[in-house]
C-alpha positions as CSV (number, residue, x, y, z in Angstrom):
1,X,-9.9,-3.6,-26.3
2,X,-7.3,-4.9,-24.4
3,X,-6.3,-8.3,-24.1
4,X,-3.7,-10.6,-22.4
5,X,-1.9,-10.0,-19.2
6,X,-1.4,-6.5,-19.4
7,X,-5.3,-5.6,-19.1
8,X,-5.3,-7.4,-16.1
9,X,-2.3,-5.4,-14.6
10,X,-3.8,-2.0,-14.9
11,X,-7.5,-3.3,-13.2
12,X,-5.1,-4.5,-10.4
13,X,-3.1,-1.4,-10.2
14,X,-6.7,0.6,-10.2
15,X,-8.2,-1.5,-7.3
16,X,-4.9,-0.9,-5.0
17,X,-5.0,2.8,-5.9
18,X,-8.7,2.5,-4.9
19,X,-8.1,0.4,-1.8
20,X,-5.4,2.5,-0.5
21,X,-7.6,5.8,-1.3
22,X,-10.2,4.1,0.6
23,X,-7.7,3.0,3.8
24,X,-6.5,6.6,3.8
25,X,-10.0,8.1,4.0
26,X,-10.9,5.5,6.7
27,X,-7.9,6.0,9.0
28,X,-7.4,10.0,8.4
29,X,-10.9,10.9,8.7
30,X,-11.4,9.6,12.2
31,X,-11.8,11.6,15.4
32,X,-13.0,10.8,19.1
33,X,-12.8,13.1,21.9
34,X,-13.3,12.7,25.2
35,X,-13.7,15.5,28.5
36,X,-11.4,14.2,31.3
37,X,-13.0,15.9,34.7
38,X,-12.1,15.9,38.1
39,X,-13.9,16.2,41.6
40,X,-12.3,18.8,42.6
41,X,-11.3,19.8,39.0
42,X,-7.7,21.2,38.7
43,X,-6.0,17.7,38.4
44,X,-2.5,17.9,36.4
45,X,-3.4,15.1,33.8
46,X,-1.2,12.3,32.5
47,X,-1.9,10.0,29.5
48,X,0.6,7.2,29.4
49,X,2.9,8.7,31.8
50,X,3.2,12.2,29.7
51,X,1.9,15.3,31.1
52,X,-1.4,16.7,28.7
53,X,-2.9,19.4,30.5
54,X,-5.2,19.5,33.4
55,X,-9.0,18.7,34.7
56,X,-11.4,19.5,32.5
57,X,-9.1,18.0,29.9
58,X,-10.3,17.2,25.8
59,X,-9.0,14.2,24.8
60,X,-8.9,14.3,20.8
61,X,-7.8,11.0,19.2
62,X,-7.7,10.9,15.4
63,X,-6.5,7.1,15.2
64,X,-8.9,4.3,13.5
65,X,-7.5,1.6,15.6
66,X,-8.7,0.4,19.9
67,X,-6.8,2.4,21.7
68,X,-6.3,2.1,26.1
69,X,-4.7,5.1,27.3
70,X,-2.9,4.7,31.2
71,X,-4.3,7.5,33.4
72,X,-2.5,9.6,36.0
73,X,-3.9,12.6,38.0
74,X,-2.3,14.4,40.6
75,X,-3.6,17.2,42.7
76,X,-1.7,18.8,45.7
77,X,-3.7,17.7,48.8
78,X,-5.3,14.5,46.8
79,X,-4.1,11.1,46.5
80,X,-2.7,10.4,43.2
81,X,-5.5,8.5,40.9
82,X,-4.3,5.8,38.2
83,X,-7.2,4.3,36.0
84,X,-7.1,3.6,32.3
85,X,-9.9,4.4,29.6
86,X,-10.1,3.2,25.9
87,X,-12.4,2.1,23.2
88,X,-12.5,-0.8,21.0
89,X,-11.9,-0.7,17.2
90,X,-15.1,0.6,16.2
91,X,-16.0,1.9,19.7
92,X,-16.0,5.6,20.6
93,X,-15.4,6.9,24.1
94,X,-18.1,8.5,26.4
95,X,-18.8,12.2,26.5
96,X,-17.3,12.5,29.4
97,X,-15.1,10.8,32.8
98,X,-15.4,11.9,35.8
99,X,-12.9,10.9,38.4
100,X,-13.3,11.4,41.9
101,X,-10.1,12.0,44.0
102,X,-9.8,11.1,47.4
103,X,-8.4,13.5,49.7
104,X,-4.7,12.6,50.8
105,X,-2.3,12.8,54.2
């Protein structure tokens, strides 16, 4: 049996090995989606001002962490739409968004 400081060292390496196991499993195991729609659908899609496809659009977001995400759609014809969506730290998003666009000048 060990005795002394040196017993104690190797429980406290154990638990960090442990803890950052844990914190690894806990942040890399994490994904939320959400479907970005349109009315009309055809929208070029922006997330914080870079260009990620277009309407219907999967969102996948593998972060642990709240996360608020800057919106931009643009659709010849259409007023360009800027909203933001997120989720809190243990929050998910919804299934979907919808956003209507309002036809432009």
């Amino acid at each position: 049996m060990q005795s002394g400081a040196g017993g104690r060292s190797g429980v406290r390496a154990v638990s960090a090995g442990l803890m950052s196991a844990l914190l690894a499993l806990s942040l890399g195991g994490c994904t939320h989606s959400v479907y970005l729609n349109s009315k009309p659908q055809g929208a070029t899609v922006y997330l914080d001002g870079e260009q990620v496809g277009t309407t219907p659009y999967q969102h996948v977001d593998r972060g642990a962490g709240p996360t608020d995400y800057q919106v931009k759609l643009i659709k010849r014809g259409y007023e360009t739409l800027r909203d933001d969506f997120g989720r809190g730290f243990m929050g998910s998003y919804p299934e979907q968004i919808t956003f209507e666009l309002k036809p432009g000048s």
